[in-house]
C-alpha positions in Angstrom: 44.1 65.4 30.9 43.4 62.2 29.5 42.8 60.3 32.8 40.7 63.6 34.2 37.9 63.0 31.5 38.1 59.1 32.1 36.6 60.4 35.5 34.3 62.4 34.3 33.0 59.8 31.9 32.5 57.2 34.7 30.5 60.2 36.7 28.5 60.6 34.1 27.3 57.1 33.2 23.9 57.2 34.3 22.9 60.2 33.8 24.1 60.4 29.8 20.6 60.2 28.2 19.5 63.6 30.4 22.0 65.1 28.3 22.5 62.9 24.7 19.4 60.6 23.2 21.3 58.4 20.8 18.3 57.6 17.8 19.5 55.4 15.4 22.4 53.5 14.8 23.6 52.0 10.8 25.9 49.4 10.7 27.9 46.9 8.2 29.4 43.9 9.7 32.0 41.1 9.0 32.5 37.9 10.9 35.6 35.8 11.2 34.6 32.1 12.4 37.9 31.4 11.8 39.4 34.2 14.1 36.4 34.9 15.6 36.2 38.0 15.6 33.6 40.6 14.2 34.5 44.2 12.5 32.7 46.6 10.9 32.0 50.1 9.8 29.1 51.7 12.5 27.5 55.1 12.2 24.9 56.6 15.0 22.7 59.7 14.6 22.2 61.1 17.9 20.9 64.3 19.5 22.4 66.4 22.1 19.6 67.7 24.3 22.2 69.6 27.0 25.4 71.0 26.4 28.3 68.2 27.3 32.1 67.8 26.8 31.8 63.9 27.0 29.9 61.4 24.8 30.9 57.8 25.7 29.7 54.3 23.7 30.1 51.5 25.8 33.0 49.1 24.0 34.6 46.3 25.6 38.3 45.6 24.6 37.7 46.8 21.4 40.1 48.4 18.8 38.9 51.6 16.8 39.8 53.7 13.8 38.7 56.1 11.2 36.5 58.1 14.0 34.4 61.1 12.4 32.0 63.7 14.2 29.6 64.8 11.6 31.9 63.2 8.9 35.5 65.1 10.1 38.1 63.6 12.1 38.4 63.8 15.9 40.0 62.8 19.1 39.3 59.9 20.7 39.8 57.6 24.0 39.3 53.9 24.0 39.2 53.0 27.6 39.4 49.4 26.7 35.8 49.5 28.2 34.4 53.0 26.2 34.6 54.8 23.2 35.0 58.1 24.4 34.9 61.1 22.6 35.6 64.7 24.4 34.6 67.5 22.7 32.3 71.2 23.3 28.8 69.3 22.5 25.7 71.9 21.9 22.0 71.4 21.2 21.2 69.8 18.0 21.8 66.8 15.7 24.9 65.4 15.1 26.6 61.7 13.8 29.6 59.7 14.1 31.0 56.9 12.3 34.1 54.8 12.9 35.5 51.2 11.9 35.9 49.0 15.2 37.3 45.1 15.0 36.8 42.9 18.7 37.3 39.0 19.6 34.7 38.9 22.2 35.4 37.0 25.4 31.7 36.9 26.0 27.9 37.7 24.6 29.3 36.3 20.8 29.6 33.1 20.7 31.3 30.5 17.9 29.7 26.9 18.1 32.7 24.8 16.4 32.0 21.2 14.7 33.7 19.1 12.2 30.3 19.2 10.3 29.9 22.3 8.5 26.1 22.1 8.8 26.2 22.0 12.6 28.9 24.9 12.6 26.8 28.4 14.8 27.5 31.9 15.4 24.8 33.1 17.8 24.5 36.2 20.9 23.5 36.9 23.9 23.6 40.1 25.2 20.9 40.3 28.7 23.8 39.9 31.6 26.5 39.7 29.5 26.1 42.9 27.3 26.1 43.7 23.7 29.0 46.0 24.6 31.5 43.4 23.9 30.4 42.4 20.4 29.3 45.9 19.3 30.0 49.6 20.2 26.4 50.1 22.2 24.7 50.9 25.7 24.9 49.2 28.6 22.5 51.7 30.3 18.6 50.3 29.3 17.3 53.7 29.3 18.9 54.2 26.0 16.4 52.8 23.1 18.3 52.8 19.4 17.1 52.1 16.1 19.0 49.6 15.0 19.8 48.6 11.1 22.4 46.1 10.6 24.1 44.5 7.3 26.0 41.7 8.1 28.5 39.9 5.5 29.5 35.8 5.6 29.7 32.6 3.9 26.6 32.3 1.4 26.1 28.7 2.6 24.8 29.7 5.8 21.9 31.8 6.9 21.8 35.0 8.8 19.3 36.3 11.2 18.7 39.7 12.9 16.7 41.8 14.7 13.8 43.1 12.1 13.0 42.6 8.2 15.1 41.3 5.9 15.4 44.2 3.4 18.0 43.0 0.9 20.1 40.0 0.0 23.2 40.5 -2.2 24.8 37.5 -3.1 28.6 37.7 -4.0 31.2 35.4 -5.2 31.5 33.9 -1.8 29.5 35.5 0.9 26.1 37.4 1.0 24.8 40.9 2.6 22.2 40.1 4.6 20.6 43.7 5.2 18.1 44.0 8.0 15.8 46.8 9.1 14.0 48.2 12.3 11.9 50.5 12.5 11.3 51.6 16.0 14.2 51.9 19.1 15.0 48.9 21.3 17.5 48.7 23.7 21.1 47.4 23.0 20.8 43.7 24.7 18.3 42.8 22.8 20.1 43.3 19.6 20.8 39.5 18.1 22.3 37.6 15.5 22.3 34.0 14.6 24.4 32.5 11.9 23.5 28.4 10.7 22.1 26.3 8.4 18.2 26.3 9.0 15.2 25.3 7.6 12.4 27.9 7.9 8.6 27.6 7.7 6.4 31.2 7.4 3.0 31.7 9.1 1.2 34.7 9.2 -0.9 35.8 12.7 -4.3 36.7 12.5 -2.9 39.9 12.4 -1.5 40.0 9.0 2.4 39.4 11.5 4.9 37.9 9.2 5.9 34.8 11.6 9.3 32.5 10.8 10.1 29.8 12.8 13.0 27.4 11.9 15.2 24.5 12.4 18.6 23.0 11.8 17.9 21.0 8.5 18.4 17.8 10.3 15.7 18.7 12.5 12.7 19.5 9.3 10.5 16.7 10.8 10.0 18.1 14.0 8.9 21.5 13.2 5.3 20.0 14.2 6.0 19.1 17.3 8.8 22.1 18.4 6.4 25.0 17.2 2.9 23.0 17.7 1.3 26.3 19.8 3.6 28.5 18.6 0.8 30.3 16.2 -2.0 30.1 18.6 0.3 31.6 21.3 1.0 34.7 19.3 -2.8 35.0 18.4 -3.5 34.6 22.1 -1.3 37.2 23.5 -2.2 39.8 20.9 -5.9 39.6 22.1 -5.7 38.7 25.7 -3.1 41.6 26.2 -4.8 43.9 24.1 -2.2 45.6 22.1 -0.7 45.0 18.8 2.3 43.4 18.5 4.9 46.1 18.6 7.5 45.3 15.7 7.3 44.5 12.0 8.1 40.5 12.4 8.5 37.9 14.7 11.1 35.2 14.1 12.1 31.8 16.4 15.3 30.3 16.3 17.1 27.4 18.2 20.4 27.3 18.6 23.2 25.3 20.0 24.4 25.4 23.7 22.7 28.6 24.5 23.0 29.3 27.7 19.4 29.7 28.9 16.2 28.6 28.1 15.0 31.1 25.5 15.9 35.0 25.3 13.2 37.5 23.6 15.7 39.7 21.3 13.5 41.7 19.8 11.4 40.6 16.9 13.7 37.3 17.1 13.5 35.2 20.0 16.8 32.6 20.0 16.6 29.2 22.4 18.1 26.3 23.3 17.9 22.6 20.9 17.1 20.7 24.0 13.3 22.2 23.0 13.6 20.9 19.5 11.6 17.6 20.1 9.8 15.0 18.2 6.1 14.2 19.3 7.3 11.6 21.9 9.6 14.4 23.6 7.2 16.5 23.8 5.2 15.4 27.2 8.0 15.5 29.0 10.2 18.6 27.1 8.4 20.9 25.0 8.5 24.3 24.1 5.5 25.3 24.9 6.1 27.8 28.1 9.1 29.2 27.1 7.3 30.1 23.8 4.8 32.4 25.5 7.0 33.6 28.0 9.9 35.1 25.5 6.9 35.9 23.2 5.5 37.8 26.3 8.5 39.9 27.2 8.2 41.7 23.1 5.4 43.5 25.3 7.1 43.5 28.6 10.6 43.8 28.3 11.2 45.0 24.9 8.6 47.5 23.7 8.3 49.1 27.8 11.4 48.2 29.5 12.3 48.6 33.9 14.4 51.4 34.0 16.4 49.6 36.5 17.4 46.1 38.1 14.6 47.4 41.0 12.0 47.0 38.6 13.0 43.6 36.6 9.8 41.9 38.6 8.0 44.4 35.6 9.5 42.4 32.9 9.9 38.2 34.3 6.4 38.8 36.7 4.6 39.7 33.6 6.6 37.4 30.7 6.0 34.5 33.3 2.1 35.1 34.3 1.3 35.9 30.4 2.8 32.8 29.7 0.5 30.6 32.1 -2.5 32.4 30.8 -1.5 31.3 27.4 -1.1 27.7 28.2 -4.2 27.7 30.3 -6.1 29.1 26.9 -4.1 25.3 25.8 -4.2 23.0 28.3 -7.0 24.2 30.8 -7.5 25.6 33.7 -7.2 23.0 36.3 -3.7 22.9 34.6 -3.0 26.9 35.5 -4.3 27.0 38.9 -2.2 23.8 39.5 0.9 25.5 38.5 0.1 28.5 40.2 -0.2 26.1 43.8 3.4 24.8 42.6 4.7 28.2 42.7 3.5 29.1 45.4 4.8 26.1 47.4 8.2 26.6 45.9 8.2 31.0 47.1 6.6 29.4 50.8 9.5 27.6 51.1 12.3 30.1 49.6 10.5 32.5 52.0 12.1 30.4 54.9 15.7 31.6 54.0 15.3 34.3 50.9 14.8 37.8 52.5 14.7 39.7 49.9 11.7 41.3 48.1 11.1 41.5 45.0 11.4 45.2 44.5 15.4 44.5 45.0 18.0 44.7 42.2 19.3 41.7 44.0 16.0 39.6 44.4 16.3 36.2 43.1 14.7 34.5 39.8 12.1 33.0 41.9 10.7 36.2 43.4 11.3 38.5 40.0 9.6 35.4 37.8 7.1 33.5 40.4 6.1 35.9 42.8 5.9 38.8 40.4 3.6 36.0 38.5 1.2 35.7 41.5 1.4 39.6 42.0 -0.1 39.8 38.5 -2.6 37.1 39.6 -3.3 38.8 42.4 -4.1 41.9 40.8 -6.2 40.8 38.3 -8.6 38.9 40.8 -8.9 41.7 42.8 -9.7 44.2 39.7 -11.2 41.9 37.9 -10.8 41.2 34.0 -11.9 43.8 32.5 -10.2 46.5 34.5 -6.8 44.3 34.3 -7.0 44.4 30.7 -7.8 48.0 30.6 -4.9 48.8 33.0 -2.4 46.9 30.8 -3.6 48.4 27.5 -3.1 52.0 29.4 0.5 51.1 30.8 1.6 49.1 27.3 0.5 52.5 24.8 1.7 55.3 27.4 4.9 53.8 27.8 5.4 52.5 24.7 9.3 51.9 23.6 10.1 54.0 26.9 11.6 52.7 30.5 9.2 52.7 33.9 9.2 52.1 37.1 6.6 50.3 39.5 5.7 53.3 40.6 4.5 54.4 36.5 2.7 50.9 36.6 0.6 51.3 39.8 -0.2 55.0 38.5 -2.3 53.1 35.6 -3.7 51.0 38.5 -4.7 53.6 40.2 -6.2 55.4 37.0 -8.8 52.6 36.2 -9.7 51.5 40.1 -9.6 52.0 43.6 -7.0 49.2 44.0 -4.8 50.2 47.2 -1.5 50.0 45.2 0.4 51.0 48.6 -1.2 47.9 50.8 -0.5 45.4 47.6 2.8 46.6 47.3 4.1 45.5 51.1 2.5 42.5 50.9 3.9 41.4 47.3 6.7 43.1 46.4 8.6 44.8 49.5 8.3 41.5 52.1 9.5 38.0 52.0 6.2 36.9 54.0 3.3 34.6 52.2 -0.3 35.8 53.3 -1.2 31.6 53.4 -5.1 32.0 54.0 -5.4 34.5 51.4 -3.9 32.5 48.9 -5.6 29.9 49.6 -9.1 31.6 49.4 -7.6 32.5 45.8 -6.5 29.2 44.9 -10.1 26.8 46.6 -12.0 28.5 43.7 -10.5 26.0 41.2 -11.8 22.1 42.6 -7.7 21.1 41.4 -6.3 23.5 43.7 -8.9 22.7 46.0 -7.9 19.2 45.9 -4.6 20.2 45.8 -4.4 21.9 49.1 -6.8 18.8 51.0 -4.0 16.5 50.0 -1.4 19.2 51.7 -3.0 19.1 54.9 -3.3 15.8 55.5 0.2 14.6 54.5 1.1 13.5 57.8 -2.1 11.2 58.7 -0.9 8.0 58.1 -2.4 5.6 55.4 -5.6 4.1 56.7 -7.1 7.7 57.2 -6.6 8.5 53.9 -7.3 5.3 51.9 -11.2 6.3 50.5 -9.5 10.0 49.3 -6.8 8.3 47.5 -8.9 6.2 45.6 -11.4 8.6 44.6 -9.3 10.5 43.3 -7.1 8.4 41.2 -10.2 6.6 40.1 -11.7 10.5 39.0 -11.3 12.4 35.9 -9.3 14.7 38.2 -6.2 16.7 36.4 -3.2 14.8 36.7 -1.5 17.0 39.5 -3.9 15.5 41.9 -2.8 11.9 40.9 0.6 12.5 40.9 0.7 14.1 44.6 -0.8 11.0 45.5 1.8 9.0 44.5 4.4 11.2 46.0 2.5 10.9 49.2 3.1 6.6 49.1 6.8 6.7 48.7 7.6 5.7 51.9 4.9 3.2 52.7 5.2 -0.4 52.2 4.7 -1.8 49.0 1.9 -4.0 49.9 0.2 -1.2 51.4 0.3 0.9 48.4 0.3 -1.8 46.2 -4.0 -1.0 45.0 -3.1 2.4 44.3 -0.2 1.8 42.3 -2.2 -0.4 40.4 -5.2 2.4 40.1 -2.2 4.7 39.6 -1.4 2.8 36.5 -4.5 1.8 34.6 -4.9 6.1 34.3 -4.6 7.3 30.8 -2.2 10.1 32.6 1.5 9.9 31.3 2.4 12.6 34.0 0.8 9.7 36.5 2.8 6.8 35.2 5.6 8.8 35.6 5.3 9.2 38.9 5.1 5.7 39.0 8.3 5.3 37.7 10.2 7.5 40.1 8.6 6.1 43.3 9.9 2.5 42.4 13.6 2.4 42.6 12.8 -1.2 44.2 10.6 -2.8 42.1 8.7 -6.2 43.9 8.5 -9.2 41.5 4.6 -8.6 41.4 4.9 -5.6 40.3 7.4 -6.2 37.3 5.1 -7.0 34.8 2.8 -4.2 35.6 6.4 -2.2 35.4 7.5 -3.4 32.3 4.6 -1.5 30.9 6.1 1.6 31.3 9.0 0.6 28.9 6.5 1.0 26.1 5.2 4.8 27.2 5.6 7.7 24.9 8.1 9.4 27.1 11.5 9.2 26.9 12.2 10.5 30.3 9.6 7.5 31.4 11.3 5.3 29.2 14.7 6.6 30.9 13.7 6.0 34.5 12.1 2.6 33.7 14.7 0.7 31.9 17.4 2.3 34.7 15.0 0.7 37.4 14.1 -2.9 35.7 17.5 -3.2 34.7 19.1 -3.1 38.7 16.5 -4.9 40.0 15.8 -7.7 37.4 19.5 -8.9 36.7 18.5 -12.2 35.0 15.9 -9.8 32.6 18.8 -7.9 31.9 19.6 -8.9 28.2 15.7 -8.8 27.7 15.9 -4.7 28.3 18.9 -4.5 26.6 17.4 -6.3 23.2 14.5 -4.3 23.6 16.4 -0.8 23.8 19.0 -1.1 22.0 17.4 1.5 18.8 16.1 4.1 21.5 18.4 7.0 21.0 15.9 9.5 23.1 15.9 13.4 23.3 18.6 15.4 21.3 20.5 14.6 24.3 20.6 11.0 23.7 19.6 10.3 26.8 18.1 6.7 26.5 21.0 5.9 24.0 24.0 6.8 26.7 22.2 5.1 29.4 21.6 1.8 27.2 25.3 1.9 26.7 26.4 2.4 30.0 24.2 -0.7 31.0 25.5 -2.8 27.9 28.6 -2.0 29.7 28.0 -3.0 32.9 26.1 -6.4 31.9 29.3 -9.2 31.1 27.7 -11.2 28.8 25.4 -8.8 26.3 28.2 -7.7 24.2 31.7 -9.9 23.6 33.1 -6.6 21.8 32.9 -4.2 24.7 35.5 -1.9 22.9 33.0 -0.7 20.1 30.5 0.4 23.1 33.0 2.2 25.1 34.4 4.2 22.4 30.4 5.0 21.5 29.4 6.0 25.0 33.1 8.2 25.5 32.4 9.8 21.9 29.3 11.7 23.5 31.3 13.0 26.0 33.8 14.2 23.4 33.1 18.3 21.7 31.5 17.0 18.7 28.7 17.4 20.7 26.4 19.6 22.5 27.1 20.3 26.2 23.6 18.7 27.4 24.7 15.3 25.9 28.0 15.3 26.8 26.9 15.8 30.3 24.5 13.0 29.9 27.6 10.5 28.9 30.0 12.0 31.1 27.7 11.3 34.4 27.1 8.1 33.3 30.5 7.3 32.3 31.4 8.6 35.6 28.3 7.1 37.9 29.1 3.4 36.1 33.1 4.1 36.8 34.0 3.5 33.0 36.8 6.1 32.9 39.6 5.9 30.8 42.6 8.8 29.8 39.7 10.2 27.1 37.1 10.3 29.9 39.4 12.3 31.9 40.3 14.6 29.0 36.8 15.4 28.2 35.7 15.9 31.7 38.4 18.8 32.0 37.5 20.2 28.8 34.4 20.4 30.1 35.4 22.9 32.9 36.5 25.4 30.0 32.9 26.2 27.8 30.8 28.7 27.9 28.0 27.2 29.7 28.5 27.9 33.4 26.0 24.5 34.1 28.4 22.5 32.2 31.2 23.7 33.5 30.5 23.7 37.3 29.9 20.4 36.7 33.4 19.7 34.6 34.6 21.2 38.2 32.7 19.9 40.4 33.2 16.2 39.5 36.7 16.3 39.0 37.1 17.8 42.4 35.1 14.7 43.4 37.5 12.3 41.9 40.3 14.5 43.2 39.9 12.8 46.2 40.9 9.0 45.1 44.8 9.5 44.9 44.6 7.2 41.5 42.9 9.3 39.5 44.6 12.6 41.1 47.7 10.4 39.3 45.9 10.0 36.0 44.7 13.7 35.9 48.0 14.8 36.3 49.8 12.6 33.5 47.0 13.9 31.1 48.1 17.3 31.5 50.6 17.4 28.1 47.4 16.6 26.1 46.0 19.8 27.4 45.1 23.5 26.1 46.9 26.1 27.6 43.3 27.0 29.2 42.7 23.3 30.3 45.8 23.1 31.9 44.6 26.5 33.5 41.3 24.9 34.9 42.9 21.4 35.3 46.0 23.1 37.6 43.2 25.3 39.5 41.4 22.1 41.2 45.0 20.5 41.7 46.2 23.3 44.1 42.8 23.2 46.0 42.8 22.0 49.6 41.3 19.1 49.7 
């Protein structure tokens, strides 16, 4: 019997809201960092609409007890995937409660470090599920309440979804109790556990907003969340509807896994956007800001019912989020971003075929081409009716799931837009309409300027000498000057050689840059004009620079090194691992070359963040400074939880696989292995080379 309604169960997956709307959910947690694990004591209100003789909560590898339908005892099956519960459901309202306990593989994830104050508990539940860190839905189309007490060490802070109702402080540990007020769906439930600063704004709209930072990090609040109050302001007015929930809260965290993720009310992303003002040219927060901030309108309050639709979500989070910076930064500055993107769909179009109406369609087409759909839209319709469609689609669908076909209904409702036509061209086909975009795109002078310097790529030099040099002696936006640079990389230096020069007298970072890049042979004439860029307020400038000067300048070399030897960079520390690296490599900067190897391997070690132990690993790696350590680090590499990091743990080691002396050296380091290093480490052994 048991296995028979295990069938039915799995029959029934999708179609379990037609029959059960679960409303609210109540819950008190406890967290073991030491264990890591997470238990608690969960009780959901929930109405059967149909009569059913299955109810199932999605639970992965969970362990359950104490289970009560309407406060008495019942049967139960834990499928190691589902709480299941089989029993004569009829119309009406009803609750259960139980105690559950889990160690979560995935989607709860425990940050480790000697140092207390760098010590994290964070989630992530979009692709990996809340399911495995509490009993929930996997199925979108089922929106909660959620209200969640949560009990750990009072010398850290606690952060979830909604207002902080209540804090009890106890011997040891506090209840942090949080409230929502209105349903969301289950992977966007959060929690973050650190030790944070927090500064309070309030939006023009009376919104409570929060940002904060690691306490280390209190002097770059500035510079991390410098738009972050103008962006909320902006996308409250420009979409046209009222922020949906009771807060909004911003919180970094380390090693997350993506770039940001919109959890409702509380967006959580990664450190490597925590910057200082230098960092931010080249690394700032800005987009991701507006795009997570974005999706609490499309994504969290109206939600795609299915994978299909996710263009409805990433399209609009992504084009919202141009429209706020070009409110920032300009608009030469959006329609040249919105001639990137196309470039980069034109040339995914040459292998991607699938559409963006697809479960299966790539990031690109859901984020970038859903983008220019909007874009698209909204020229043809024109502002006001764009506005009005959105306001329409964002109220009737509020904290419900759609389709495309619910948002081309609003279209449809407010103009004479041929949703059909539109829909072919942009979201069922793979195939770029080029002269229309263009026509689009030539009624900005950037883009206009932008697409000239396309079409005459291929002329050589001497046909395209006065363009160059009007425009990188213009007030032209930066994109222009930069394509003009990429467009010299393979002509002689004396040939380029003016516009260099024009290239770098601009007051354009971005430009310089590009300078930067282009030069990986730098002429003697040139070095003094080069060296300039050593003193630019951008560390990846800085990066690139010293890297170049100090290959190509060998008697200069202790010069660079005395110059760089305090630049520590990013959060990364990626102009302090490279400075080691060449103090390394130069024989007669350091007589003690012990102290800078045991620096440079230390950042590879898991005291720190994967992003800067990538940084000294490739470096340690690239420069051939390996020792047993190096080796020990790069395999413990292949085992964390970002898959970046560790494809990269792989794919290097596979790489020195190859040489038959460090195949011997991996091997002897196996006895100072985890039992899941050993795993990984005896994987890429048994591969055929």
């Amino acid at each position: 019997m048991k296995y028979f309604f295990l069938f039915i169960s799995s029959f029934i997956f999708a179609q379990q809201t037609k029959y059960v709307d679960f409303t609210s959910v109540s819950a008190q947690l406890n967290i073991n960092a030491a264990e890591k694990s997470i238990s608690g004591t969960v009780n959901y209100s929930f109405q059967v609409l149909e009569p059913t003789d299955t109810l199932k909560i999605d639970a992965q590898n969970m362990q359950f007890s104490g289970v009560e339908l309407n406060k008495k005892n019942i049967q139960y099956v834990n499928s190691g995937e589902q709480l299941l519960i089989v029993y004569p459901f009829q119309k009406g309202k009803n609750q259960i409660s139980f105690e559950y306990k889990a160690i979560p593989k995935q989607a709860l994830y425990f940050i480790d470090s000697e140092k207390a104050e760098e010590q994290q508990i964070w989630t992530q539940g979009q692709g990996k599920y809340t399911s495995n860190w509490f009993p929930s839905f996997d199925d979108v189309n089922e929106k909660v309440i959620f209200n969640l007490k949560i009990e750990f060490d009072s010398g850290f802070q606690v952060i979830s979804n909604g207002i902080l109702k209540q804090k009890t402080v106890f011997d040891q540990t506090t209840l942090w109790e949080y409230e929502m007020q209105k349903p969301m769906c289950s992977y966007l439930l959060m929690l973050a556990i650190g030790k944070f600063e927090k500064q309070h704004q309030l939006s023009k709209s009376k919104i409570p907003l929060e940002w904060y930072l690691e306490n280390k990090d209190s002097l770059r609040f500035e510079p991390t969340y410098r738009y972050s109050a103008r962006i909320f302001n902006f996308l409250e007015k420009e979409i046209g509807v009222k922020y949906p929930w009771q807060i909004y809260k911003q919180v970094p965290v380390r090693d997350f896994l993506y770039a940001g993720m919109e959890n409702t009310s509380a967006t959580l992303f990664a450190t490597r956007y925590v910057v200082d003002s230098t960092g931010f040219l080249d690394r700032n927060y800005t987009n991701v800001d507006a795009h997570e901030l974005a999706h609490q309108w499309f994504g969290d309050l109206v939600t795609a019912a299915s994978g299909k639709h996710h263009w409805l979500q990433e399209g609009f989070a992504t084009y919202y989020a141009l429209l706020a910076e070009k409110a920032i930064y300009g608009e030469d500055y959006f329609y040249s971003k919105m001639y990137e993107s196309i470039q980069q769909i034109k040339y995914a179009s040459r292998t991607d075929t699938i559409p963006v109406l697809n479960e299966k369609a790539s990031s690109l087409s859901y984020y970038q081409k859903g983008a220019w759909a909007l874009f698209v839209l909204h020229q043809e319709v024109g502002d006001k009716a764009f506005k009005k469609i959105i306001k329409n689609y964002l109220k009737k669908y509020a904290f419900k799931n759609v389709t495309t076909e619910d948002f081309f209904n609003e279209v449809e409702k407010i103009s004479h837009f041929d949703t059909a036509s539109f829909s072919k061209e942009w979201l069922e086909s793979t195939i770029i309409n080029s002269p229309y975009v263009n026509k689009l795109l030539i009624k900005n002078k950037i883009t206009k300027i932008l697409l000239e310097l396309d079409k005459i790529k291929s002329k050589p030099l001497t046909e395209k000498t006065g363009f160059f040099k009007l425009i990188l002696m213009s007030d032209a936006h930066y994109s222009a000057k930069v394509m003009v640079v990429n467009q010299l990389r393979n002509e002689t230096f004396e040939a380029k050689k003016t516009f260099l020069e024009l290239a770098m007298d601009t007051d354009d970072m971005e430009v310089r840059q590009a300078v930067a890049y282009s030069l990986p042979k730098i002429p003697e004439e040139f070095r003094t004009s080069y060296e300039s860029l050593l003193d630019d307020t951008s560390y990846q400038t800085q990066e690139v620079a010293l890297l170049y000067l100090w290959r190509n300048f060998p008697e200069k070399r202790l010069e660079y090194l005395e110059k760089s030897k305090k630049w520590i960079g990013f959060n990364d520390y990626n102009l302090r691992t490279l400075w080691l690296s060449l103090a390394l490599m130069t024989p007669d900067y350091s007589s003690d070359k012990t102290i800078l190897i045991d620096e440079l391997v230390s950042y590879s070690s898991d005291k720190y963040e994967a992003t800067t132990r990538q940084n000294a690993l490739d470096k340690l790696i690239g420069f051939k400074i390996i020792n047993e350590t190096v080796l020990i680090n790069l395999v413990k590499a292949t085992t964390h939880h970002m898959w970046q990091f560790s494809k990269f743990g792989r794919d290097t080691i596979r790489t020195l696989l190859k040489n038959q002396v460090y195949r011997n050296s991996f091997i002897q380091i196996k006895t100072n292995l985890n039992e899941n290093e050993q795993f990984q480490l005896n994987r890429l052994l048994n591969e055929k080379i």
